[in-house]
KOLGU-774909 format. One record per atom (N, C-alpha, C): x, y negated, z negated; atom name; chain; residue number from 1. Coordinates in Angstrom, 3 decimals, decimal comma, always signed. Atoms other than C-alpha are relative to their C-alpha. Layout:
<atoms>
{{X Y Z} CA A NUM}
...
</atoms>
This chain:
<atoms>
{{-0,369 -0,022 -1,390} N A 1}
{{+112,254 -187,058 -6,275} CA A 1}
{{+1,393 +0,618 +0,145} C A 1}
{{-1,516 -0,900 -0,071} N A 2}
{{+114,999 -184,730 -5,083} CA A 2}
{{+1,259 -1,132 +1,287} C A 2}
{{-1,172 +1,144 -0,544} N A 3}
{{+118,106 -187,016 -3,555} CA A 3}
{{+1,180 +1,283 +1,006} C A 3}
{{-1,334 -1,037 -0,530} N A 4}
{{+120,412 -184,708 -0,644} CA A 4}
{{+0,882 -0,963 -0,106} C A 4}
{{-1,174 +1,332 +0,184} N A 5}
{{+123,740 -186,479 -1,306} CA A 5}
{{+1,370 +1,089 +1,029} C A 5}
{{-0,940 -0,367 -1,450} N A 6}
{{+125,813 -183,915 +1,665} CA A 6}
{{-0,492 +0,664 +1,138} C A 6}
{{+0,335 -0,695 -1,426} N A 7}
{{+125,396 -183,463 +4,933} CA A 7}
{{+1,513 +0,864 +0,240} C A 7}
{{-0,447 -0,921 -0,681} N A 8}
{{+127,193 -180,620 +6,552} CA A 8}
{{-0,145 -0,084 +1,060} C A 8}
{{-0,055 +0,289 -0,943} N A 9}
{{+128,140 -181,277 +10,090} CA A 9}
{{+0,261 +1,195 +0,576} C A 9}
{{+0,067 -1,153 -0,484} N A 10}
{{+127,758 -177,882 +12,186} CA A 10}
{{+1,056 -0,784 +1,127} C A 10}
{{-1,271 +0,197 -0,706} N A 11}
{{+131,074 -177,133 +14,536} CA A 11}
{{-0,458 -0,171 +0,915} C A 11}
{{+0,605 +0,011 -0,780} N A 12}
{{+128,729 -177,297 +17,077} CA A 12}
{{+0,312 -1,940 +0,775} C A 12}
{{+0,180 +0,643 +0,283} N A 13}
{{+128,749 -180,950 +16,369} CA A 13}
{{+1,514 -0,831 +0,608} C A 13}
{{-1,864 +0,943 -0,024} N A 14}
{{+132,928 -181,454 +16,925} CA A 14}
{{+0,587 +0,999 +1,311} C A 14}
{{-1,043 -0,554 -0,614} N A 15}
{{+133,803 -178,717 +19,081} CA A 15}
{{+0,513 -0,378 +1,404} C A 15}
{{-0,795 +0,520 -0,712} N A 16}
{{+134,284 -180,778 +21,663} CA A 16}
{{+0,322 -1,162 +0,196} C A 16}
{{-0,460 +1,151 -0,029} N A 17}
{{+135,406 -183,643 +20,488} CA A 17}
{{+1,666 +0,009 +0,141} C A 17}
{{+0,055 +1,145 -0,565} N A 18}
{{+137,568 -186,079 +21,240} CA A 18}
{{-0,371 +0,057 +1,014} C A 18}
{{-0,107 -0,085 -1,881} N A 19}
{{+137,395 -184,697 +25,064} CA A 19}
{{-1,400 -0,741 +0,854} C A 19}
{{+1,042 +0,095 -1,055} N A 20}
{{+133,983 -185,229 +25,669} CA A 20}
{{-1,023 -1,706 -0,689} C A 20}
{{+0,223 +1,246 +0,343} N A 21}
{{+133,207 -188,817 +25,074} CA A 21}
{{-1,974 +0,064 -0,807} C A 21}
{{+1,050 +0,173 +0,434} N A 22}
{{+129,364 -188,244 +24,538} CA A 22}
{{-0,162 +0,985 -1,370} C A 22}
{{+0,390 -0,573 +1,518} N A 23}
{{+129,866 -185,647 +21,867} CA A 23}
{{+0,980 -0,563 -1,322} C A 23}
{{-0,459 +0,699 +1,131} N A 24}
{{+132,184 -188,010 +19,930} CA A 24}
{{-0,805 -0,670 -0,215} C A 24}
{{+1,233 +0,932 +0,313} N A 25}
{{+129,450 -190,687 +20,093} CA A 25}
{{-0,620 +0,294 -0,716} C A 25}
{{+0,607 -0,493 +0,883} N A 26}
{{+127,345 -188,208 +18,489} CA A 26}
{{+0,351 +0,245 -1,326} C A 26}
{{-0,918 +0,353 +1,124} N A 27}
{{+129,586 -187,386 +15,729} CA A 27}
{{-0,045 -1,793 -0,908} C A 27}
{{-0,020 +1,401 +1,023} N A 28}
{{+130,223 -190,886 +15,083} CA A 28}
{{-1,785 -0,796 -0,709} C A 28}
{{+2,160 +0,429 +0,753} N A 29}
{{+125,828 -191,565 +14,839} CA A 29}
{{+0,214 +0,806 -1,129} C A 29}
{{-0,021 -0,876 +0,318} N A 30}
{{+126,288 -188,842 +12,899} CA A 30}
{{+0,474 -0,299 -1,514} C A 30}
{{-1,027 +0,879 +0,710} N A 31}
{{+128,667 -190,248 +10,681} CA A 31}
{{-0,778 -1,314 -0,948} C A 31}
{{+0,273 +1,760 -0,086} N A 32}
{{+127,266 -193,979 +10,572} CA A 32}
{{-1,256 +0,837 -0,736} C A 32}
{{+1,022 -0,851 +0,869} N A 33}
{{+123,702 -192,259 +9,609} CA A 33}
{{+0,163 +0,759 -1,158} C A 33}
{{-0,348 -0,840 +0,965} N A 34}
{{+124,804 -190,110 +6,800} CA A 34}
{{+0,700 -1,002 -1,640} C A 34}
{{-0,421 +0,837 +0,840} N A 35}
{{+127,022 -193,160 +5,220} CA A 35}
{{-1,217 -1,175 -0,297} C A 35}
{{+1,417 +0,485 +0,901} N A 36}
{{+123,818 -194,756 +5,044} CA A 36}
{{-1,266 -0,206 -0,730} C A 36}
{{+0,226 -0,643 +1,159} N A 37}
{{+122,362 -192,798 +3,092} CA A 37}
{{+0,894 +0,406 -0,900} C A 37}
{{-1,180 -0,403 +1,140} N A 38}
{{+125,410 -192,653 +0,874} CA A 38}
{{-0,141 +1,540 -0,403} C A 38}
{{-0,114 -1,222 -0,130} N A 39}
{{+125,646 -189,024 +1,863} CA A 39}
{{+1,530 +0,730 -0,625} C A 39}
{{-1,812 -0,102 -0,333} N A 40}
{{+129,245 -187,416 +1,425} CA A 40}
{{-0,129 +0,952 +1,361} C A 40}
{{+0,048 -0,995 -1,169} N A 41}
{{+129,583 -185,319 +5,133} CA A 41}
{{+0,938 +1,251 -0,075} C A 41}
{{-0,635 -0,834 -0,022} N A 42}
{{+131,497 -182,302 +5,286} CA A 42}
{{-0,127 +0,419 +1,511} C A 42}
{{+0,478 -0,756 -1,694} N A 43}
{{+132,734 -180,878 +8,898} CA A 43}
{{+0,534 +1,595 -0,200} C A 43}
{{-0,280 -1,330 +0,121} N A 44}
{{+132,481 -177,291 +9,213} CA A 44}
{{+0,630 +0,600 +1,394} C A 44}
{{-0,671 -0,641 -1,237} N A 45}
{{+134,250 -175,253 +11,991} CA A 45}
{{+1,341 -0,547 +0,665} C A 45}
{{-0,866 +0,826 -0,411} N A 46}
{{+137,254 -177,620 +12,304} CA A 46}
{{+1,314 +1,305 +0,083} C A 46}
{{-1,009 -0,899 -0,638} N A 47}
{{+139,543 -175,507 +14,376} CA A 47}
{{+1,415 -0,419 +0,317} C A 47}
{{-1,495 +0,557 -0,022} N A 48}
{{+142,324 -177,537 +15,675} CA A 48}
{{+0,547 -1,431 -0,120} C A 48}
{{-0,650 +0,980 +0,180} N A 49}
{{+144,603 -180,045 +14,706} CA A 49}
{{-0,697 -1,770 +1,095} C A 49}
{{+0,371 +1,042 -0,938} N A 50}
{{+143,105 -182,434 +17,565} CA A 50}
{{-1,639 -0,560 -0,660} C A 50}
{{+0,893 +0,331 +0,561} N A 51}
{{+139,833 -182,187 +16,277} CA A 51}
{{-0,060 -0,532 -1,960} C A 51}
{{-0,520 +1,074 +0,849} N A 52}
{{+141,265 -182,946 +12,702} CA A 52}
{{+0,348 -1,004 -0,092} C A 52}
{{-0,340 +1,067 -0,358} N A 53}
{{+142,782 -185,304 +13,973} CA A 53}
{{-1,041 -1,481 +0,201} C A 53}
{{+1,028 +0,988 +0,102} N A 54}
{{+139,622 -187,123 +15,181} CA A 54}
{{-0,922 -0,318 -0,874} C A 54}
{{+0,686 +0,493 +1,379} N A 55}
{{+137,524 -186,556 +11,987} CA A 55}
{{+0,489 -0,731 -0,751} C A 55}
{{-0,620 +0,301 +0,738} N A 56}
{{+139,696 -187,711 +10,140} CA A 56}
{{+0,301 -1,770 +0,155} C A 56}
{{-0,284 +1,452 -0,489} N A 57}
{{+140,167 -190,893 +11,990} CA A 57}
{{-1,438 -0,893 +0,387} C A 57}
{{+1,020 +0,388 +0,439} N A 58}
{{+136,212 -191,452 +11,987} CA A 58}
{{-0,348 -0,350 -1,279} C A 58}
{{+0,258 +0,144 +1,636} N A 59}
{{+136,430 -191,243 +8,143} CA A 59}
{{-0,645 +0,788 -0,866} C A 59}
{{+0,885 -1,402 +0,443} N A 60}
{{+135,039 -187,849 +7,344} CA A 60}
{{+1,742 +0,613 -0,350} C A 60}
{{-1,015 -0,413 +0,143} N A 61}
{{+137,889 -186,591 +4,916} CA A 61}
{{-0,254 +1,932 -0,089} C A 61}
{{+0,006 -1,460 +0,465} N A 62}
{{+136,095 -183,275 +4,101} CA A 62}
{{-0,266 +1,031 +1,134} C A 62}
{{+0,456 -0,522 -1,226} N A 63}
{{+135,786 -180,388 +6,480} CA A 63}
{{+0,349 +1,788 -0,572} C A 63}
{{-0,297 -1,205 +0,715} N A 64}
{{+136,137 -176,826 +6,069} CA A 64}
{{+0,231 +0,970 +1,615} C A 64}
</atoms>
């Protein structure tokens, strides 16, 4: 049986977070789902400091 152990979170996913309350929610399912599958997540498209800011403070250290 093959095991995925990272999700990759499309920028799609952050680019408008924190601002827009329902697409942080998502993120954070996002998040919460992934750690339970003892995934590791990676966020891709992390543009600015604000949105670092909020991954980072969900608990998603990796991002690209």
């Amino acid at each position: 049986m093959i095991k995925a152990n990272e999700l990759k979170v499309d920028r799609s996913f952050i680019l408008n977070t924190p601002v827009d309350q329902k697409a942080e929610e998502l993120f954070q399912n996002i998040l919460h789902l992934a750690k339970r599958f003892d995934m590791n997540v990676v966020c891709e498209g992390v543009e600015t400091q604000v949105q670092l800011d909020f991954i980072r403070a969900c608990g998603c250290l990796n991002y690209q």
